[in-house]
Every structure is written in structure tokens, then in C-alpha cells.
C-alpha positions in Angstrom: -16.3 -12.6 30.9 -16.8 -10.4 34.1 -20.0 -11.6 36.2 -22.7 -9.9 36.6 -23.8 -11.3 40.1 -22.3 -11.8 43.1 -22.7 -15.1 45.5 -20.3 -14.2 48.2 -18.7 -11.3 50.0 -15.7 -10.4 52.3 -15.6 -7.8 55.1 -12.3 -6.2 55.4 -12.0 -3.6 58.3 -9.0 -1.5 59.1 -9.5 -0.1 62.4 -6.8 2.8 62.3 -8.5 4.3 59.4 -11.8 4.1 60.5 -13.2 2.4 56.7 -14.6 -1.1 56.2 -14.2 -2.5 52.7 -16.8 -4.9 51.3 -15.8 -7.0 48.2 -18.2 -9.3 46.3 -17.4 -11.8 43.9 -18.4 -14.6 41.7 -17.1 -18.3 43.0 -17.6 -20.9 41.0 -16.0 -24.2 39.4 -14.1 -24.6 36.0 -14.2 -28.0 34.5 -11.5 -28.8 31.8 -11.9 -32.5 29.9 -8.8 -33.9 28.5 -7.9 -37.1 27.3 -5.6 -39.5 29.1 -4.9 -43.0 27.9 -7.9 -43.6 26.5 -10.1 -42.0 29.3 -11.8 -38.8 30.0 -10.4 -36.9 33.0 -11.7 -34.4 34.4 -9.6 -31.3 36.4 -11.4 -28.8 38.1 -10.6 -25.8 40.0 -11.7 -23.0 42.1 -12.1 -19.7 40.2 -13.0 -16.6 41.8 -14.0 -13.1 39.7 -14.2 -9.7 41.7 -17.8 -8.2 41.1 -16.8 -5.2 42.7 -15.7 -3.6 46.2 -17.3 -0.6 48.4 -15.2 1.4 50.7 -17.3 3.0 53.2 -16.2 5.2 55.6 -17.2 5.2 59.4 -20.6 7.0 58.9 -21.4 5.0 55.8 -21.2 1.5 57.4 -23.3 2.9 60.7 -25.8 3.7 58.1 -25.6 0.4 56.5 -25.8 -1.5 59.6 -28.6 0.2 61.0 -30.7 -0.6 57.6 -29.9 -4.0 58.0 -30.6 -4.2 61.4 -34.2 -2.9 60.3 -34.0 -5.1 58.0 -33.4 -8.1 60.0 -36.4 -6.6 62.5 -39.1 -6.5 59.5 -38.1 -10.4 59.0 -38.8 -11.1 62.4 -34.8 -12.4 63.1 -33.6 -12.0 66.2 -29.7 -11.4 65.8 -29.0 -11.9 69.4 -29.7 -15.4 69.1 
């Protein structure tokens, strides 16, 4: 089942085409029981799920970034610290 949130993202930017790509997904841990000999064991792994991506071009991530820097200025955060 595809999530419906994201709680991480990943900046990808390819400088010779001028577009930055921002991917979100959904990261969380799958636990499997089996038994073993008598015992429960537990194996767990890592999944990731893709939420979705954005491709934005040079004028599109200007835009972005100057909304979160006004963002960022409402909150009070400083980001040259």
C-alpha cells in the first residue's frame, strides 16, 4: 500500500541542465516474526516507498527558495547561523 505522507526528502541537482529534483518518501521498519527452535525471532529491515518526486526547473526552485527563505524569516530562524 502506497503512503500517503512523506517523512524524508532527497535533493538531486544536475547542474548542466539547470533542474533540481526533489523526491519524498516514506521510511520506515518492517518487522517479520518467525519461529526458530522454539523461540521468536525477530528480522527487521529498512523499507523505503517513493511518495512522489518534483522536477523543477531553474525558475521554479528560485521561487521555492525564496518562499522558504520568507518562511524561515516569519519563524524568526536565522539561516546564517
Amino acid at each position: 500500500m502506497k503512503p500517503v505522507f512523506s517523512n524524508t526528502f532527497n535533493v538531486t541537482h544536475n547542474k548542466g541542465k539547470a533542474e533540481v529534483a526533489l523526491s519524498f518518501a516514506h521510511v520506515y521498519t518492517e518487522h517479520k516474526f518467525s519461529m526458530k527452535q522454539g523461540a521468536l525471532t525477530d528480522v527487521s529491515a529498512q523499507v523505503v516507498d517513493e511518495v512522489s518526486s518534483v522536477l523543477l526547473n531553474r525558475d521554479g526552485f528560485i521561487a521555492l527558495a525564496k518562499l522558504l527563505n520568507n518562511v524561515c524569516s516569519d519563524w524568526g530562524v536565522d539561516l546564517n547561523q
